[in-house]
BABA-654915 format. One record per atom (N, C-alpha, C): residue number from 0; residue in three letters; atom name; x, y, z. Coordinates in nm, 2 decimals, m for minus. Each point is the difference from the previous one (the first is absolute). Example, Ala and Ser with C-alpha at 12.3 -4.5 7.8 and 13.67 -1.06 7.14 Angstrom:
BEGIN
<r num="0" residuo="ALA" atomo="N" X="1.32" Y="m0.57" Z="0.78"/>
<r num="0" residuo="ALA" atomo="CA" X="m0.09" Y="0.12" Z="0.00"/>
<r num="0" residuo="ALA" atomo="C" X="0.09" Y="0.12" Z="0.00"/>
<r num="1" residuo="SER" atomo="N" X="m0.04" Y="0.11" Z="m0.07"/>
<r num="1" residuo="SER" atomo="CA" X="0.09" Y="0.11" Z="0.00"/>
<r num="1" residuo="SER" atomo="C" X="m0.08" Y="0.11" Z="0.08"/>
end
This chain:
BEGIN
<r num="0" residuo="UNK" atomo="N" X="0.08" Y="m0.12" Z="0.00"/>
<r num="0" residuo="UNK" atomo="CA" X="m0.08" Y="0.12" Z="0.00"/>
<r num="0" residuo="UNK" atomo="C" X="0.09" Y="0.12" Z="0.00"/>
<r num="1" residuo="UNK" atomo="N" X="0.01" Y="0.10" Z="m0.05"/>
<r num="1" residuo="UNK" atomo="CA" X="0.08" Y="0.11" Z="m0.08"/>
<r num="1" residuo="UNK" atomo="C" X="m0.11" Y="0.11" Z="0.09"/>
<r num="2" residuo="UNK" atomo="N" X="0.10" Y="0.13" Z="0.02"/>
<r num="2" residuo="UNK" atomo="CA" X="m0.07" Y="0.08" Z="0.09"/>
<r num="2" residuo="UNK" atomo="C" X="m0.12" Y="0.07" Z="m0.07"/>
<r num="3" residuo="UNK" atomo="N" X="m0.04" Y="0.00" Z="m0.11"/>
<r num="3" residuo="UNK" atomo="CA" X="m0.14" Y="0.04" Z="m0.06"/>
<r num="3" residuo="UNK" atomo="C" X="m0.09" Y="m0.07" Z="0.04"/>
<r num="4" residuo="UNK" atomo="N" X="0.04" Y="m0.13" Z="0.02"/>
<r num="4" residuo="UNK" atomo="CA" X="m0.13" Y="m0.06" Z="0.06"/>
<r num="4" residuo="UNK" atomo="C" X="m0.04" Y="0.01" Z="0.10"/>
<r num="5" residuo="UNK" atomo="N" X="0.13" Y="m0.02" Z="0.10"/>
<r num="5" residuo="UNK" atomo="CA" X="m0.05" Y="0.07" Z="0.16"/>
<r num="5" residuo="UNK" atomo="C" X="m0.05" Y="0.11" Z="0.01"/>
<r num="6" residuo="UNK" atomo="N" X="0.02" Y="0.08" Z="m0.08"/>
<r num="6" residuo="UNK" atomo="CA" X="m0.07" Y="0.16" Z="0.00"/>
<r num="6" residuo="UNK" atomo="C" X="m0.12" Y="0.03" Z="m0.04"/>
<r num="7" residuo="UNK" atomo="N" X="m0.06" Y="m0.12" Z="m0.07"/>
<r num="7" residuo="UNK" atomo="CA" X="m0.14" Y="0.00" Z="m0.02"/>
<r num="7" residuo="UNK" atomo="C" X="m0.07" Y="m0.08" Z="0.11"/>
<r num="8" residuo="UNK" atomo="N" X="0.05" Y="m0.09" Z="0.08"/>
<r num="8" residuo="UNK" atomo="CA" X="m0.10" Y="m0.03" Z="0.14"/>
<r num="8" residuo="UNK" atomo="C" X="m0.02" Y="0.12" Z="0.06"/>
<r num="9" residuo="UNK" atomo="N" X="m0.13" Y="m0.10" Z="0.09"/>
<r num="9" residuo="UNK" atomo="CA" X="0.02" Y="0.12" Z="0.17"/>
<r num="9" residuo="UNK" atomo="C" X="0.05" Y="m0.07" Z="0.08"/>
<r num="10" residuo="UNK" atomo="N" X="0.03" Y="0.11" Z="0.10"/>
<r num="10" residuo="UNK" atomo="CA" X="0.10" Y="m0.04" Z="0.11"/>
<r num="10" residuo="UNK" atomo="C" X="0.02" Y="m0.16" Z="0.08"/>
<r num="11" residuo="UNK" atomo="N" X="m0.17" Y="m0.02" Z="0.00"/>
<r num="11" residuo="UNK" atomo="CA" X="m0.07" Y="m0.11" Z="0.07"/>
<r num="11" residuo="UNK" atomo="C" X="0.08" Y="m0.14" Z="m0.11"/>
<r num="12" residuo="UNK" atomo="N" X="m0.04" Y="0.01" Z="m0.12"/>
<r num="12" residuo="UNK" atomo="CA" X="0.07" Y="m0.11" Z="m0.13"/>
<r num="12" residuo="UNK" atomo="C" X="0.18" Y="0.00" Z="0.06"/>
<r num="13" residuo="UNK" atomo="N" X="0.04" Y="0.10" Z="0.02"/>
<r num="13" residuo="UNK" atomo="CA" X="0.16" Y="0.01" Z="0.01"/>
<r num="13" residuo="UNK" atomo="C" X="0.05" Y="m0.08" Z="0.12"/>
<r num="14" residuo="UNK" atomo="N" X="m0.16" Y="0.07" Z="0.11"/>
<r num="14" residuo="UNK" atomo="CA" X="0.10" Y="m0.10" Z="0.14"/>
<r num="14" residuo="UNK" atomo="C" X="m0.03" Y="m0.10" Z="m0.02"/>
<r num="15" residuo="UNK" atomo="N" X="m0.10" Y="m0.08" Z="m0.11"/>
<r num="15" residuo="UNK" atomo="CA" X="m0.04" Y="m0.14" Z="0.01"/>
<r num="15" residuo="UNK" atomo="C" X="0.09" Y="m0.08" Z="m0.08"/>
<r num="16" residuo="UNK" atomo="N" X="0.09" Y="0.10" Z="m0.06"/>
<r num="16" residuo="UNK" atomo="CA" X="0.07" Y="m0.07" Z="m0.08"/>
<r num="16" residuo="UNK" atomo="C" X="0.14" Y="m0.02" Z="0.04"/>
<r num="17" residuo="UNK" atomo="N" X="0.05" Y="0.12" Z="0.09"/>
<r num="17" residuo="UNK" atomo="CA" X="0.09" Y="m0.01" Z="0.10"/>
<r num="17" residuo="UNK" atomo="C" X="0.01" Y="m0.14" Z="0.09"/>
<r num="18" residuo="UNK" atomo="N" X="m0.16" Y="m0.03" Z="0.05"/>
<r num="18" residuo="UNK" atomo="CA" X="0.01" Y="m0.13" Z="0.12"/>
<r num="18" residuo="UNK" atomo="C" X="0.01" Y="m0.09" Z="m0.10"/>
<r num="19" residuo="UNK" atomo="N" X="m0.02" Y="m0.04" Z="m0.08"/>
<r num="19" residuo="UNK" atomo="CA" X="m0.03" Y="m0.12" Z="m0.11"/>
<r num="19" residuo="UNK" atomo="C" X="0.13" Y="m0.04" Z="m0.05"/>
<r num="20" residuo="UNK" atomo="N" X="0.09" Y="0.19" Z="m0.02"/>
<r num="20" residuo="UNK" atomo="CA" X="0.16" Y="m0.05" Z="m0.08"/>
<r num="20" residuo="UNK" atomo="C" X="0.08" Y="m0.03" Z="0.14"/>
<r num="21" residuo="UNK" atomo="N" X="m0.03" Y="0.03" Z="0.11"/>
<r num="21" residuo="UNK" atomo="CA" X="0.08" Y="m0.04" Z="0.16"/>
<r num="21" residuo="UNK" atomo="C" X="m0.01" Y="m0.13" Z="0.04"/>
<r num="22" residuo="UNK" atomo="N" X="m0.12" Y="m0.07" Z="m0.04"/>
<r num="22" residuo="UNK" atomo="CA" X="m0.04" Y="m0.16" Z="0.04"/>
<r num="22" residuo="UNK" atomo="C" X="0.08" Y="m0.07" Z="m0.07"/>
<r num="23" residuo="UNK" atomo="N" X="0.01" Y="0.06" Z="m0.16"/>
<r num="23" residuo="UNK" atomo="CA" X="0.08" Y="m0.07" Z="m0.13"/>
<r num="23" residuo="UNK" atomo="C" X="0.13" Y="0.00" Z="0.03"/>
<r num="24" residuo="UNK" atomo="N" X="0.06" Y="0.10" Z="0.04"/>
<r num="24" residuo="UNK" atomo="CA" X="0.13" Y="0.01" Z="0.05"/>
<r num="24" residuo="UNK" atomo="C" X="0.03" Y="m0.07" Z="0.14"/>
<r num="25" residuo="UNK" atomo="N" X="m0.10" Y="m0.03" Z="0.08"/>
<r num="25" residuo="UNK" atomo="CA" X="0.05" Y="m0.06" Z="0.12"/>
<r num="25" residuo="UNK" atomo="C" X="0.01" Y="m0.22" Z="m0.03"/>
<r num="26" residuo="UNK" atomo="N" X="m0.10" Y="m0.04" Z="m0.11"/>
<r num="26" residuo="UNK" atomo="CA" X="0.04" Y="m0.08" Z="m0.07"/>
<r num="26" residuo="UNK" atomo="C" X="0.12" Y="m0.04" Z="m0.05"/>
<r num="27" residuo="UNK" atomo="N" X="0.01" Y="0.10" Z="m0.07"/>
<r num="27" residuo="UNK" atomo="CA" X="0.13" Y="0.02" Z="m0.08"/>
<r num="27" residuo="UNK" atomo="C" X="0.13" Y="m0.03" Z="0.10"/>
<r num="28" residuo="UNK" atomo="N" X="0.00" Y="0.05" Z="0.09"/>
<r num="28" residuo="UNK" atomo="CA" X="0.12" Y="m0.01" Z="0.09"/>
<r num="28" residuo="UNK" atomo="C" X="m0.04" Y="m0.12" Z="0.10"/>
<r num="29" residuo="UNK" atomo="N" X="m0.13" Y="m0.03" Z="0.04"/>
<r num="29" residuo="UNK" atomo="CA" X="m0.01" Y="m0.16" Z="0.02"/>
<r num="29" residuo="UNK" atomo="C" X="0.09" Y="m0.13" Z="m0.04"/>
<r num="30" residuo="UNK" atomo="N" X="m0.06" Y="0.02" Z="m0.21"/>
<r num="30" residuo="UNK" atomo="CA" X="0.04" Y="m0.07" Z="m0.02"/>
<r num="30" residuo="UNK" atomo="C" X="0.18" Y="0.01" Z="m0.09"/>
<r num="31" residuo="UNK" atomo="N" X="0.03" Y="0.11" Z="0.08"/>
<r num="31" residuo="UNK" atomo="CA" X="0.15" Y="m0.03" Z="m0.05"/>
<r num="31" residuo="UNK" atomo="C" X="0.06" Y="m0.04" Z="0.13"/>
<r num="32" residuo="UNK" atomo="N" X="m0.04" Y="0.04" Z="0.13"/>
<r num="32" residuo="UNK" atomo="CA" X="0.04" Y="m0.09" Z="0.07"/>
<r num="32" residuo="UNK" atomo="C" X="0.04" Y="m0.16" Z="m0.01"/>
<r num="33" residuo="UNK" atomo="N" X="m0.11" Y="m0.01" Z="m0.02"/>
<r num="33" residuo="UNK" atomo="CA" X="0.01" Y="m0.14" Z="m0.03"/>
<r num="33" residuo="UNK" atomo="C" X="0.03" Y="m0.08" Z="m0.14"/>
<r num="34" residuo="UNK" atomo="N" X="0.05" Y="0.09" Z="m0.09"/>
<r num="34" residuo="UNK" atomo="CA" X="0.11" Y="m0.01" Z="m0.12"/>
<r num="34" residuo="UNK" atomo="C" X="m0.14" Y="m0.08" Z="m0.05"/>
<r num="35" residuo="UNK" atomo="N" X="m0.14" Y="0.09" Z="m0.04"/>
<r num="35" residuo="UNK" atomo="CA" X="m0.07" Y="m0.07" Z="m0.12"/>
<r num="35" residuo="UNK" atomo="C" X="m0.01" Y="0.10" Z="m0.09"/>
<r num="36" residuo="UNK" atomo="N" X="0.08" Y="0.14" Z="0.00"/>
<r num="36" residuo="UNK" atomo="CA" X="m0.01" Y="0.13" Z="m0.05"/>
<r num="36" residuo="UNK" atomo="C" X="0.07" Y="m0.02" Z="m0.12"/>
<r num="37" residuo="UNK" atomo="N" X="m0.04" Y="m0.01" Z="m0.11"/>
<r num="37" residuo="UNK" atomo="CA" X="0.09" Y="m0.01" Z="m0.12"/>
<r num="37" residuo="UNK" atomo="C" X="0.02" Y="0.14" Z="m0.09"/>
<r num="38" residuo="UNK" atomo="N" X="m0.12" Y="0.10" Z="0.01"/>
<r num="38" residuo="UNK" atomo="CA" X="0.02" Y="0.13" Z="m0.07"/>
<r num="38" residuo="UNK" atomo="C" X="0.01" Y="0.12" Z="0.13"/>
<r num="39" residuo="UNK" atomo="N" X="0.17" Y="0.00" Z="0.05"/>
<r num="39" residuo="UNK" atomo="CA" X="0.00" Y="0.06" Z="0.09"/>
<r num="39" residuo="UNK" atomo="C" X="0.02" Y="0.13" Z="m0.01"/>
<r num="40" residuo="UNK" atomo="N" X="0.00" Y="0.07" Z="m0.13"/>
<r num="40" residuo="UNK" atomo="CA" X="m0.04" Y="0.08" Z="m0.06"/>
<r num="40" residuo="UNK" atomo="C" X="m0.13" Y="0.12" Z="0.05"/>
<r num="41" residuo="UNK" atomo="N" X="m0.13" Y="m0.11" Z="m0.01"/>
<r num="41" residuo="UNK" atomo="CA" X="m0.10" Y="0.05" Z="0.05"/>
<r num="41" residuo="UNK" atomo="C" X="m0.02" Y="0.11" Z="0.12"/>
<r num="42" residuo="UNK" atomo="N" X="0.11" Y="m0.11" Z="0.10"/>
<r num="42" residuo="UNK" atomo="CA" X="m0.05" Y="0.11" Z="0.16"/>
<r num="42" residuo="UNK" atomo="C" X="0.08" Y="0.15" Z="m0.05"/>
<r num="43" residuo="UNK" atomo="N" X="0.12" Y="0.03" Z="m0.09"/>
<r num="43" residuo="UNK" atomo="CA" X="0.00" Y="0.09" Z="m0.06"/>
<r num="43" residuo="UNK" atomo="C" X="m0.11" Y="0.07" Z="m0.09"/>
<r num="44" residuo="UNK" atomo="N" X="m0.05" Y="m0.06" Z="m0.04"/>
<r num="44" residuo="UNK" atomo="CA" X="m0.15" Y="0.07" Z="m0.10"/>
<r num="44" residuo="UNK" atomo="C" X="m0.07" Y="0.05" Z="0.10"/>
<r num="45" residuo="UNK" atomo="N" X="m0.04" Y="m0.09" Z="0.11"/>
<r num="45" residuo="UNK" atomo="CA" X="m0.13" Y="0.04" Z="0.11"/>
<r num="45" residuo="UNK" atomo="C" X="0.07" Y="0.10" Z="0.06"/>
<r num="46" residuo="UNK" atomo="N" X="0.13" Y="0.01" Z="0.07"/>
<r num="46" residuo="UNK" atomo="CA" X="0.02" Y="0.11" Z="0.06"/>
<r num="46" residuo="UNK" atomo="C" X="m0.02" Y="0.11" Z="m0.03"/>
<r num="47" residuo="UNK" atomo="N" X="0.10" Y="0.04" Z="m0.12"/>
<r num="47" residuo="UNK" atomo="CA" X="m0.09" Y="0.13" Z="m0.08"/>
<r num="47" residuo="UNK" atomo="C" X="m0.14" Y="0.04" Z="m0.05"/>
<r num="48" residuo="UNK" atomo="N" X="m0.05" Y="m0.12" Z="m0.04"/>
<r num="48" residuo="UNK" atomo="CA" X="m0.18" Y="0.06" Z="0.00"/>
<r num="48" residuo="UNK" atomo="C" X="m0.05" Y="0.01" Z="0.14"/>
<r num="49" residuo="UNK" atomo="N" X="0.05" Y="m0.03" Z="0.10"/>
<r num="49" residuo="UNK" atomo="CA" X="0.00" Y="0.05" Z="0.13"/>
<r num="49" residuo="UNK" atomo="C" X="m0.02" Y="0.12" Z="m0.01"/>
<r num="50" residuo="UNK" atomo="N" X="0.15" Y="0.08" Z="0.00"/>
<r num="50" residuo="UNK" atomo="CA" X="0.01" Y="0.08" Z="0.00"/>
<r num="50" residuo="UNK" atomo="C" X="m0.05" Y="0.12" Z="m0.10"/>
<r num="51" residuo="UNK" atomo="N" X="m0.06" Y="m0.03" Z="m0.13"/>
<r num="51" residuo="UNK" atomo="CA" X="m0.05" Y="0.09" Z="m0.10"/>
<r num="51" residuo="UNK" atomo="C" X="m0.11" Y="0.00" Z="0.06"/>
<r num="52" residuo="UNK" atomo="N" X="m0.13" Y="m0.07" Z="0.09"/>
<r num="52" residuo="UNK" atomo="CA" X="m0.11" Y="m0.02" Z="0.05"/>
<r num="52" residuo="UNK" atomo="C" X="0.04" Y="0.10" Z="0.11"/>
<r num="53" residuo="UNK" atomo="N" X="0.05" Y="m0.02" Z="0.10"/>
<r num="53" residuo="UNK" atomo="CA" X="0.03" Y="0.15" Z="0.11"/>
<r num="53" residuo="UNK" atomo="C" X="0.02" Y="0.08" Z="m0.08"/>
<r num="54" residuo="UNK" atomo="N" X="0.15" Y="0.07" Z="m0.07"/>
<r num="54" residuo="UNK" atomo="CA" X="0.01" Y="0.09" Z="m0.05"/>
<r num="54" residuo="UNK" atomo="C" X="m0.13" Y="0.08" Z="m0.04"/>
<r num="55" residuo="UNK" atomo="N" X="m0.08" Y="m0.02" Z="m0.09"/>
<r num="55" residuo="UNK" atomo="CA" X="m0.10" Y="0.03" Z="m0.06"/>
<r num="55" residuo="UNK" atomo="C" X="m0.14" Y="0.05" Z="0.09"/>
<r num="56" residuo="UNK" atomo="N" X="0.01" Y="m0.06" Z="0.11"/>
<r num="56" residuo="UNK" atomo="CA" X="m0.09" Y="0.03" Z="0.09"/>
<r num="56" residuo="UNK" atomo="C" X="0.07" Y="0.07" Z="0.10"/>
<r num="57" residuo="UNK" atomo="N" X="0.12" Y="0.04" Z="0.03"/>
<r num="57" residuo="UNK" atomo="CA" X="0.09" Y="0.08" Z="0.06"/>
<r num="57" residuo="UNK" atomo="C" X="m0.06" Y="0.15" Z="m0.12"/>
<r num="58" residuo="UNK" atomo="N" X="0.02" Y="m0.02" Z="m0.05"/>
<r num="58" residuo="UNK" atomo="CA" X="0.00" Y="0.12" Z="m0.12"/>
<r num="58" residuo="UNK" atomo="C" X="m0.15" Y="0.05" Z="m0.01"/>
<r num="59" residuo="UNK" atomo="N" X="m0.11" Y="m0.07" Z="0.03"/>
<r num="59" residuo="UNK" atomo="CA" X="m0.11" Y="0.03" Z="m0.01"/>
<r num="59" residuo="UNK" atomo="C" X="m0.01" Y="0.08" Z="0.15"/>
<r num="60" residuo="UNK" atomo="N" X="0.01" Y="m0.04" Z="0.09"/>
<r num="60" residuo="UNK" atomo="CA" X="0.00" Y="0.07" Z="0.14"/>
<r num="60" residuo="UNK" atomo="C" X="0.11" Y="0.09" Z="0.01"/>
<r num="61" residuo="UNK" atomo="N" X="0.12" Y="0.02" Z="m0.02"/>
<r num="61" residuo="UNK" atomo="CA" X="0.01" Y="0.14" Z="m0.04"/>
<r num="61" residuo="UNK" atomo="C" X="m0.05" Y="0.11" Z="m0.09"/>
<r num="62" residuo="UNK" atomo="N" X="m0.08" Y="m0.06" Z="m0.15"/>
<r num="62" residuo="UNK" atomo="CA" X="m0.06" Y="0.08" Z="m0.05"/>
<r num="62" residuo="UNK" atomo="C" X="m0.12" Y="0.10" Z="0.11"/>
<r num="63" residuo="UNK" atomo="N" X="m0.04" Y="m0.12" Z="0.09"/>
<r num="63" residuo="UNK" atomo="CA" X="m0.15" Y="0.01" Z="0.05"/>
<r num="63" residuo="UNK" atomo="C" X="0.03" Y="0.15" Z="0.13"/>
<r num="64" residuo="UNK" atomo="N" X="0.14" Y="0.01" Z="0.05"/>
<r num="64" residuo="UNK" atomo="CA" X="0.02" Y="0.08" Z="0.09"/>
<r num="64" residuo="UNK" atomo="C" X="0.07" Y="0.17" Z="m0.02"/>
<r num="65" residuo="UNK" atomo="N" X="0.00" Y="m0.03" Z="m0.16"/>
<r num="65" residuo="UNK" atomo="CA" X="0.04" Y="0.17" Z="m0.04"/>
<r num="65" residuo="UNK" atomo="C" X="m0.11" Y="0.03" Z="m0.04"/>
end
């Protein structure tokens, strides 16, 4: 998901997509624990759409206070 698209949700879609990409990522590191992680790649994908999902809702709530 590319920041255009997060910028067309609302807030409510972004945090639900935040818990949904946190669960995926705590999987993720489950199962590399236990060496069944073969695209360990990914928890690098999830982390940053992490963080494009805050950013973007960081940026909304500063718009919201000037």
């Amino acid at each position: 998901m590319n920041a255009e698209e997060i910028r067309a949700l609302a807030d409510e879609e972004i945090q639900a997509q935040i818990d949904e990409t946190r669960e995926e990522m705590m999987n993720l590191r489950f199962q590399q624990s236990t060496g069944e992680l073969l695209n360990t790649s990914r928890i690098t994908e999830i982390r940053r759409l992490i963080a494009r999902f805050e950013t973007i809702l960081r940026e909304r709530e500063l718009e919201g206070e000037s």
